[in-house]
C-alpha positions in Angstrom: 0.0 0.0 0.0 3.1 2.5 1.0 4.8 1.1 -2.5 1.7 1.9 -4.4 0.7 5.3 -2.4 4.2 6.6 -3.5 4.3 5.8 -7.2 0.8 7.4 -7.5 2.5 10.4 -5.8 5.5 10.7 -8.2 3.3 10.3 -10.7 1.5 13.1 -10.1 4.6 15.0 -9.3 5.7 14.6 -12.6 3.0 15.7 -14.5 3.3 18.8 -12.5 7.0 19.3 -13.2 7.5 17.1 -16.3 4.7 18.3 -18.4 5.9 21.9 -18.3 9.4 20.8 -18.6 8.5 19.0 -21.7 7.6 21.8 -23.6 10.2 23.8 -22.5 12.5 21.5 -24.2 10.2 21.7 -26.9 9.9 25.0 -27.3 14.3 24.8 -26.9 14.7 22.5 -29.7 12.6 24.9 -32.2 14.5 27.7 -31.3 17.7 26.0 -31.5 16.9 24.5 -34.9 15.9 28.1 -35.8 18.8 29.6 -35.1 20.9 26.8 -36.3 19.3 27.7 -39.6 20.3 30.7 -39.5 24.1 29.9 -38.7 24.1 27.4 -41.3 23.2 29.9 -43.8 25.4 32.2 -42.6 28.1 29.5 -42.6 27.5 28.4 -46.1 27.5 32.0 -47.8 30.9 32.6 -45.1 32.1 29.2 -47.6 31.1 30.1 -50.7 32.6 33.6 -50.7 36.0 32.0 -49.5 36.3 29.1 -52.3 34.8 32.1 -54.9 37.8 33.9 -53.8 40.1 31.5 -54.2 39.2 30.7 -57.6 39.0 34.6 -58.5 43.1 34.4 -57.7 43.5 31.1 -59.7 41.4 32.6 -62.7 43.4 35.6 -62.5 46.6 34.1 -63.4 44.8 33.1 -66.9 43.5 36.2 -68.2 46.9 38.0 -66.6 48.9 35.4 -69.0 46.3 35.4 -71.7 47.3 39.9 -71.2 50.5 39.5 -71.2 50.2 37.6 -74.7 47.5 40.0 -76.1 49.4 42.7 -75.5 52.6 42.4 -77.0 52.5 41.5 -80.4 56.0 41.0 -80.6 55.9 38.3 -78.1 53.0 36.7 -80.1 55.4 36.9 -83.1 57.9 34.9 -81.4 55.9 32.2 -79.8 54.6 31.6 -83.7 57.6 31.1 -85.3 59.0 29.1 -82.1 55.8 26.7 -83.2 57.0 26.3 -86.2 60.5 25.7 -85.5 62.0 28.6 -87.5 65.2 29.3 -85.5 66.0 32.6 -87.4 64.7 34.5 -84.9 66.5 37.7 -83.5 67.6 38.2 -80.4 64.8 40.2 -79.3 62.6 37.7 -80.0 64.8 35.4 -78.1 64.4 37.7 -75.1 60.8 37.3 -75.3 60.1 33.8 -75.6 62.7 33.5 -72.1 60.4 36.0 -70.9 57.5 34.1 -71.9 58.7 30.5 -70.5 60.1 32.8 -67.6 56.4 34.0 -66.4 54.8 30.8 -67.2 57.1 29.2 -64.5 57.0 31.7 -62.2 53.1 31.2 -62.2 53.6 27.6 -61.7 56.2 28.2 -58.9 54.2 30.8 -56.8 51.1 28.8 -56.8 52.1 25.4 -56.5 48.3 23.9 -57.2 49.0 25.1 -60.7 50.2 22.2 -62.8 51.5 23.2 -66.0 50.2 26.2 -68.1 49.9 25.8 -71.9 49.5 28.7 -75.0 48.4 27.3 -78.2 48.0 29.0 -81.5 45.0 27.4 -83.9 46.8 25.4 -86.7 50.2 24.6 -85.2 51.0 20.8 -84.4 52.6 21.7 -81.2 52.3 24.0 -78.3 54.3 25.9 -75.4 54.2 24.8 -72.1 55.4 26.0 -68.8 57.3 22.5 -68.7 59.2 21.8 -71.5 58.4 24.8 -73.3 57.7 24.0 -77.1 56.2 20.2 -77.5 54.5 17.9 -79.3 50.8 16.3 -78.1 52.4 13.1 -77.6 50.6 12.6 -73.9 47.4 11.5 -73.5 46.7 14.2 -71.8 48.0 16.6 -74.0 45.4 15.3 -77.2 42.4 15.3 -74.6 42.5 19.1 -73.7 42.9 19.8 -77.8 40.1 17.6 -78.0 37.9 19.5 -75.8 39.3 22.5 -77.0 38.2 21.8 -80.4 35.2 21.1 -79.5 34.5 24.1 -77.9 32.3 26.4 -79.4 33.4 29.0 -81.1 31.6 32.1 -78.9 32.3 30.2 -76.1 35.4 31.7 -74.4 35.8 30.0 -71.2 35.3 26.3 -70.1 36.4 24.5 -67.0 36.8 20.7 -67.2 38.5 17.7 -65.2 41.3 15.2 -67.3 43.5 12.9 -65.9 42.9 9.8 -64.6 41.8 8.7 -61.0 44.9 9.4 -58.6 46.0 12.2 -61.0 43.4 14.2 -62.3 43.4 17.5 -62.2 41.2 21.0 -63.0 41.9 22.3 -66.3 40.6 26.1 -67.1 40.5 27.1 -71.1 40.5 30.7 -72.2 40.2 31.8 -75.7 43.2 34.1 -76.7 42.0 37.7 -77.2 43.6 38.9 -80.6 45.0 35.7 -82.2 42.9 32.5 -82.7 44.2 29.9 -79.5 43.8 29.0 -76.4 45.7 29.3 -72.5 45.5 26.5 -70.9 45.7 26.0 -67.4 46.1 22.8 -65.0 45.4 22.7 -61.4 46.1 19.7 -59.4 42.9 19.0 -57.4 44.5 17.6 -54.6 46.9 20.7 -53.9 43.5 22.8 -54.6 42.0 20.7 -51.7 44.9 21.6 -49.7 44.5 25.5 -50.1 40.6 25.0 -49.5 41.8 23.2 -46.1 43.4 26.1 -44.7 41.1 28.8 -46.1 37.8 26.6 -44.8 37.4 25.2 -41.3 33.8 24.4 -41.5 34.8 20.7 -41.7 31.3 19.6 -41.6 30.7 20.8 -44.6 31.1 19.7 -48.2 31.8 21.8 -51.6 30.8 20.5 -55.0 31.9 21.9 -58.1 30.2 21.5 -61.9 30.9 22.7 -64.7 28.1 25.0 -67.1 26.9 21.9 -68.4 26.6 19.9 -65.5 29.4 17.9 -65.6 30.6 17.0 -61.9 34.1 18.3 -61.4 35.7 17.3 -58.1 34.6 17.9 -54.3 36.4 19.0 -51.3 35.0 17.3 -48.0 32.9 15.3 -49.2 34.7 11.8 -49.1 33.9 10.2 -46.2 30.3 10.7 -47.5 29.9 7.1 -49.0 26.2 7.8 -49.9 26.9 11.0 -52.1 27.3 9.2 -55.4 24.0 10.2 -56.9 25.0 13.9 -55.7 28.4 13.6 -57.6 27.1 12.3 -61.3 24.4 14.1 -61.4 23.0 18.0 -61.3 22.2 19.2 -58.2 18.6 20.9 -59.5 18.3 24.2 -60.1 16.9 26.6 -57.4 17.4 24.2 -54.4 19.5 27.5 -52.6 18.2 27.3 -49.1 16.2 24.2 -48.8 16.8 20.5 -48.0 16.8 17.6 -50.2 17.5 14.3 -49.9 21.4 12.9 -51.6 21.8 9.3 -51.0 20.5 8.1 -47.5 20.6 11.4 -46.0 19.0 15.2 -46.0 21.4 18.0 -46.9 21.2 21.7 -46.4 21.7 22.9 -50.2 23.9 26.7 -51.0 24.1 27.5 -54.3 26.7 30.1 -55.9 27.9 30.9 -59.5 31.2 32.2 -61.2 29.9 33.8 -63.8 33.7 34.5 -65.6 34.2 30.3 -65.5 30.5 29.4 -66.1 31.2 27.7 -62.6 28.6 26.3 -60.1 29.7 25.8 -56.6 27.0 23.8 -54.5 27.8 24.0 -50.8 26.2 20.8 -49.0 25.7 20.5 -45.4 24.5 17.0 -43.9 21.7 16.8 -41.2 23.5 15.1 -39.0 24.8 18.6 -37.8 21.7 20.0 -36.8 21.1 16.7 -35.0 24.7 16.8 -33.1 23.7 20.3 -31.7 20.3 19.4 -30.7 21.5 16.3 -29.1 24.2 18.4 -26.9 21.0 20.5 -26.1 19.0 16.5 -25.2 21.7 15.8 -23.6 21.7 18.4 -20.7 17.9 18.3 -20.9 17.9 14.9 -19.9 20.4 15.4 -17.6 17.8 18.1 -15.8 15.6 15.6 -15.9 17.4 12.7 -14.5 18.0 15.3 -10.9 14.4 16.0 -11.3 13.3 12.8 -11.2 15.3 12.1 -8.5 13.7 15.1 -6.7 10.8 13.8 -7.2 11.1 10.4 -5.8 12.4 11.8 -2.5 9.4 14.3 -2.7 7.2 11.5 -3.0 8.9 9.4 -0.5 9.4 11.9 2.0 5.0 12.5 1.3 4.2 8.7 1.6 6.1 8.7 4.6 4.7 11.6 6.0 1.3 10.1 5.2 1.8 6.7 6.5 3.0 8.4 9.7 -0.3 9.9 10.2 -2.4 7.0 9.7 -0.4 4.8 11.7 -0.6 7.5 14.3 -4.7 7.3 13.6 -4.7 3.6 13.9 -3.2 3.8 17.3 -5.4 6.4 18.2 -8.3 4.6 17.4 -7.3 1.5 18.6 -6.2 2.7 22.0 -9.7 4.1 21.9 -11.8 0.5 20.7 -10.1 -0.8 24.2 -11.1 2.6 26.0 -8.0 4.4 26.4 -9.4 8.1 25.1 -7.1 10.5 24.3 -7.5 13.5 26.6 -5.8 16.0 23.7 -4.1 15.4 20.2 -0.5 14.3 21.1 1.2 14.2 17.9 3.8 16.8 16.7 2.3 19.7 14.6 4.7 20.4 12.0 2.0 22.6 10.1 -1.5 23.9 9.6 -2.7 20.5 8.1 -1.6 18.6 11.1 -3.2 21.4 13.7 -6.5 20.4 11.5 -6.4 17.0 11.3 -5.1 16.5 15.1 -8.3 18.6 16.2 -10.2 16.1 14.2 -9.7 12.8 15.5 -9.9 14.5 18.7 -13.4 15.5 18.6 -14.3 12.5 16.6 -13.1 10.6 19.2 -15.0 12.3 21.7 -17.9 12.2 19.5 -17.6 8.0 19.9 -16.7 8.7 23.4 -20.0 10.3 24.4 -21.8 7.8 22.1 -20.4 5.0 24.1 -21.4 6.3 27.1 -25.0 6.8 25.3 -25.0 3.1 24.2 -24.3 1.4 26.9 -26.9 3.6 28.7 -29.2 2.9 26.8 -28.6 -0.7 26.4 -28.7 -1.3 30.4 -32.0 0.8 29.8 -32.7 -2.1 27.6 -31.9 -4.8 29.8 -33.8 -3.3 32.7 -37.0 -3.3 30.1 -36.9 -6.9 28.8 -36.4 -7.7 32.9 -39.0 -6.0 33.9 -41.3 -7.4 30.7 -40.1 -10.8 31.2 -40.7 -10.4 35.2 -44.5 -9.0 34.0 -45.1 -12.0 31.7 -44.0 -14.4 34.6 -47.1 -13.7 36.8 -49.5 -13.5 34.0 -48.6 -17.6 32.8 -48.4 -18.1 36.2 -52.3 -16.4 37.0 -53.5 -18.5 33.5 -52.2 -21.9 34.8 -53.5 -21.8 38.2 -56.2 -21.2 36.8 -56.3 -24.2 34.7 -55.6 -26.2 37.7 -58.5 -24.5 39.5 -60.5 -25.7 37.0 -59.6 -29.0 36.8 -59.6 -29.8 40.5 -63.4 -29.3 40.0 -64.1 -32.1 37.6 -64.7 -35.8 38.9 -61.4 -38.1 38.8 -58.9 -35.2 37.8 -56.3 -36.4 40.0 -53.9 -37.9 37.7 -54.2 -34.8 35.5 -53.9 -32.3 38.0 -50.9 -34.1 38.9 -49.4 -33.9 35.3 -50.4 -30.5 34.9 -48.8 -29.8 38.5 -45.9 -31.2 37.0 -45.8 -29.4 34.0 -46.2 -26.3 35.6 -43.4 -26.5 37.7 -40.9 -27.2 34.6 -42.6 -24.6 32.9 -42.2 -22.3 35.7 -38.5 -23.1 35.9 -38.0 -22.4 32.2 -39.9 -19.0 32.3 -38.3 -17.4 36.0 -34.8 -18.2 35.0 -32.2 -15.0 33.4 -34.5 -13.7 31.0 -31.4 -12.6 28.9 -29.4 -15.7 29.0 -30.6 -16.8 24.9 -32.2 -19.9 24.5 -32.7 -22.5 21.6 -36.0 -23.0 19.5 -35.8 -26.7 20.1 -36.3 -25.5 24.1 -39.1 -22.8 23.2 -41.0 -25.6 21.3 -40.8 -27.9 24.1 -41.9 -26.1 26.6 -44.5 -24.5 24.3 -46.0 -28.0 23.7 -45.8 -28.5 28.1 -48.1 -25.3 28.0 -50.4 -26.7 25.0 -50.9 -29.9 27.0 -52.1 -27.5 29.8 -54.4 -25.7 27.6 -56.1 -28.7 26.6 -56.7 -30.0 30.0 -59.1 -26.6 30.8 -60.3 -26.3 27.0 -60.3 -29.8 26.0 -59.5 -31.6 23.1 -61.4 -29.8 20.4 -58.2 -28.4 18.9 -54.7 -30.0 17.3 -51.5 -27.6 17.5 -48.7 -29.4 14.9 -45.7 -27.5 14.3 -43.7 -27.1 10.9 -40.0 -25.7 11.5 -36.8 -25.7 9.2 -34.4 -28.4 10.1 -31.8 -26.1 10.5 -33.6 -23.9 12.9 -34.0 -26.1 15.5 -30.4 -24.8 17.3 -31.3 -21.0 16.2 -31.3 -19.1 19.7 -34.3 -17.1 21.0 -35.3 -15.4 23.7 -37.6 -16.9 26.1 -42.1 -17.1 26.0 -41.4 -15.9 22.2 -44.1 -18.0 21.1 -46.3 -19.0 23.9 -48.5 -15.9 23.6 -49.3 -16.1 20.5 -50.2 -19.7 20.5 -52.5 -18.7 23.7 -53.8 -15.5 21.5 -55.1 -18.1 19.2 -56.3 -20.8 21.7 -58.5 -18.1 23.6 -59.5 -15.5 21.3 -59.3 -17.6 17.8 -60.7 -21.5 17.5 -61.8 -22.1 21.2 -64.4 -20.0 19.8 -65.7 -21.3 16.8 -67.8 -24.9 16.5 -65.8 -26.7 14.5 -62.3 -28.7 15.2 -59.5 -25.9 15.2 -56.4 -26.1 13.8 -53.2 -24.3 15.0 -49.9 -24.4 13.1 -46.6 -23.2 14.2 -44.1 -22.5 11.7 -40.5 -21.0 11.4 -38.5 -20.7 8.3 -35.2 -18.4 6.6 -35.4 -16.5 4.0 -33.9 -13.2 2.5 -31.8 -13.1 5.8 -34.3 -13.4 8.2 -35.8 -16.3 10.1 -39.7 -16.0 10.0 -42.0 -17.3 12.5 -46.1 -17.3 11.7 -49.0 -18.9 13.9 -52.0 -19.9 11.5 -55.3 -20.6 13.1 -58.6 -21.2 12.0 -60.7 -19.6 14.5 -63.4 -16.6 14.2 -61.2 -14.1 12.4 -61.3 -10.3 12.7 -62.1 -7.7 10.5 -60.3 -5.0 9.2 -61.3 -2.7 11.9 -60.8 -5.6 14.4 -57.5 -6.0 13.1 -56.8 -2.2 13.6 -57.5 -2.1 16.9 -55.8 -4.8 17.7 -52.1 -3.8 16.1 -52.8 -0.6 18.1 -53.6 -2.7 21.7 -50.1 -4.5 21.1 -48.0 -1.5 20.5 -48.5 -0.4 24.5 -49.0 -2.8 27.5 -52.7 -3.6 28.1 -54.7 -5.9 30.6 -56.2 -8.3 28.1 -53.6 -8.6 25.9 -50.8 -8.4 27.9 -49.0 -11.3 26.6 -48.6 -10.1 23.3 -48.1 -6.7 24.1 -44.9 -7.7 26.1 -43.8 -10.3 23.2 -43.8 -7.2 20.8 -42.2 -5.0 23.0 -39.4 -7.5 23.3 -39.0 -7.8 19.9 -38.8 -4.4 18.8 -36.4 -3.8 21.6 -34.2 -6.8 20.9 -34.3 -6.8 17.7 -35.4 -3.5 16.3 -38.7 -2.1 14.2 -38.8 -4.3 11.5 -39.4 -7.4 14.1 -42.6 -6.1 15.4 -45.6 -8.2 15.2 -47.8 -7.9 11.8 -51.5 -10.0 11.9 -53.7 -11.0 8.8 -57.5 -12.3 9.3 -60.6 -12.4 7.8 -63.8 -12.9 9.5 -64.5 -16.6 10.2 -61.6 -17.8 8.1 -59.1 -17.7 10.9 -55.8 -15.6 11.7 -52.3 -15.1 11.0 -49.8 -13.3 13.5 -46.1 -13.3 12.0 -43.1 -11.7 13.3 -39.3 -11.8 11.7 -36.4 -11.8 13.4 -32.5 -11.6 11.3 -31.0 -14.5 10.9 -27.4 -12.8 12.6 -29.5 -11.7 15.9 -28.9 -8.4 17.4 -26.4 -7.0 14.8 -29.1 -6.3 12.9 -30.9 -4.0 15.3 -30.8 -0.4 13.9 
């Protein structure tokens, strides 16, 4: 009962605590995704402006080399007939192609993601590069960016592709020459560009894809230890996803869009979910950890409560136990430790007091009792006593009534023994009906035979206890007043049988009857003590006193058809007495 009266305490303690508790986490997580949004965004446009700038100083090498040829037409002069392999060249011209090689390897030493820079002239079946200087497309390589190159369309004048195999591929950037039909070429090792991004980006939980104006996946930075992004890398991301979520693969990314406009360049920052997630589980994490000390809060709250209230009604227990064996508290004893125990000590007090006084009221009033059925018992004794002298008075005048007044002598003392003994020590039925049959004989001897008493009772109510002269007077109520009357054989039947809780006794005669306004007055004679019907005056005073209201006598006649008197009594005795 303790275990159960304190769960159903912390229960209720924590939907007082962790109801509100729950939505302020709630309410926690929305802002915290909200603002994470907004750092997110913030975060990818940060990214995007620093890999635009990085490509802004990489692009810039092209158009200043595609310049510095543009500009100096002497230095274009050169670089032709160097293609062609005329070595009668001046030694001006000498001076620039050296400058030319000079700058193309100074480009290639200052940034060292740069490759290789290449100049070729439409036409020509070699080219310069920052390498070798003048050379043949012998390379695979080599034939795959004149390939592309060719392809190109003629008002197109930038392109950005990827050549090279896995392990060694690398970004290659075409620019159309300005004045002269040809192209600067450009490499840049990916994995030195992935380098540089490292120590310009430290958002490491993000990833940077970058395609080309026709789609065409280029190469990532970040992004490889995200095994599911394959569908990401070969295709498009779609247009006009800037800002929202979609789904790559098994997971939902965060998608930033931002174009190069001089390169034809798209540059797709992506940034997983699981970011989001790891901030609002550090968040989780400390809400849970409030809640774990709540809880445990709570459980002493509702121990320290159940305690409390267990105290109490062991404290009530003893008080009222101490007061079922009569030890009545004088004043509350226990310690007040507020209001509610002032109140509830004043309480039991008084209610105690209350059953105090109403014990003293009972058992008043149930010596009151006592001193009643003594009295009616003691009033009935004298009045059997009067009736069977009488009897004997009788028979003493008839011839040869010796033997009989002798028997009814002898009757009459047992009788008189069973009637002046305790009249609250509780008899049997059996002994009720025997001595009721010792009276019956009795009756006979002054009425004669002219009537038959038989008795009908309940096996199992033979042993039922009783109080004493229950039934006499009724029997005699029917003898004197019911079939000694009439002119035929009478006929009295005494019955007692359970049911509905109660044990029922009714005696049935067939005397004279008594009309309904006989009847009347008769339930009104029996309700007070009267001369000439004492007997069954006291019998319903006894029962209504022993057993209560409902056991009072009830009689049903009709004129000349004979009587019925019935009383009930509960089958548990006096418990029943309200």
């Amino acid at each position: 009962m303790k275990r159960k009266y304190f769960w159903r305490n912390f229960y209720d303690y924590c939907k007082l605590m962790m109801v509100p508790l729950l939505l302020l986490f709630l309410a926690c997580m929305v802002l915290v995704t909200i603002q994470m949004q907004k750092d997110l965004n913030a975060q990818a446009g940060s990214t995007l402006s620093s890999v635009n700038t990085s490509l802004d100083s990489v692009v810039s090498n092209v158009i200043f080399q595609n310049d510095q040829l543009t500009n100096n037409s002497s230095m274009l002069l050169a670089l032709k007939k160097l293609l062609l392999r005329d070595t009668n060249i001046d030694y001006s011209e000498a001076i620039y192609l050296r400058n030319i090689k000079t700058l193309m390897r100074s480009i290639t030493e200052t940034y060292p993601y740069i490759d290789s820079v290449y100049l070729y002239l439409d036409g020509y079946d070699k080219f310069f590069s920052s390498e070798s200087a003048v050379t043949t497309f012998d390379g695979e390589k080599d034939r795959e960016w004149l390939q592309i190159y060719l392809q190109m369309n003629p008002d197109e004048r930038n392109y950005v592709s990827v050549l090279g195999t896995d392990g060694q591929k690398s970004i290659t950037i075409f620019q159309r020459m300005l004045l002269l039909d040809g192209i600067v070429v450009m490499d840049i090792e990916i994995e030195k560009y992935r380098n540089l991004l490292n120590q310009i980006l430290y958002n490491h939980n993000e990833m940077i894809l970058f395609y080309n104006n026709e789609g065409e996946y280029l190469f990532q930075w970040n992004a490889g230890k995200e095994t599911d992004l394959d569908e990401a890398l070969t295709g498009m991301i779609p247009d006009g996803s800037d800002g929202k979520w979609l789904r790559l693969g098994k997971k939902f990314y965060m998608v930033h869009e931002s174009r190069d406009n001089s390169y034809q360049l798209k540059i797709v920052s992506l940034i997983p979910q699981d970011v989001i997630w790891d901030n609002i589980k550090g968040v989780a994490s400390v809400f849970f950890l409030v809640m774990g000390v709540c809880v445990i809060v709570l459980m002493l709250l509702a121990y320290r409560t159940a305690k409390e209230s267990f105290d109490r009604i062991e404290y009530m227990v003893n008080v009222f136990q101490d007061a079922e064996r009569g030890n009545f508290p004088k004043e509350p004893k226990q310690e007040e430790k507020n209001e509610y125990d002032v109140v509830l000590n004043n309480i039991i007090y008084l209610f105690l007091h209350n059953i105090q006084l109403n014990d003293s009221l009972k058992q008043k009033q149930q010596e009151q009792e006592i001193a009643e059925l003594t009295a009616l018992q003691l009033q009935i004794n004298p009045h059997f006593l009067f009736n069977v002298l009488q009897n004997v008075e009788f028979e003493m005048k008839k011839v040869g009534g010796a033997d009989a007044v002798c028997k009814m002598m002898e009757d009459l003392s047992e009788i008189l023994q069973y009637a002046l003994k305790n009249p609250l020590e509780p008899i049997t039925l059996r002994q009720e009906i025997e001595y009721l049959k010792k009276y019956v004989s009795i009756q006979r001897k002054r009425f004669g035979s002219d009537f038959i008493v038989y008795y009908e009772i309940d096996e199992e109510l033979w042993e039922f206890p009783v109080f004493r002269l229950m039934l006499q007077p009724l029997v005699e109520n029917s003898i004197v007043h019911g079939v000694r009357l009439c002119d035929r054989p009478g006929y009295i039947k005494v019955k007692a049988f359970a049911r509905s809780g109660r044990v029922i006794f009714r005696v049935v005669d067939n005397g004279i009857g008594m009309t309904a306004e006989e009847i009347q007055k008769f339930q009104d004679r029996i309700q007070r003590i009267n001369v000439r019907h004492i007997g069954m005056s006291n019998v319903n005073s006894r029962l209504k006193i022993y057993y209560g209201e409902a056991s009072a006598i009830h009689v049903r006649s009709r004129k000349n058809r004979g009587c019925v008197v019935e009383f009930s009594i509960p089958t548990n005795g006096r418990e029943h007495k309200k």
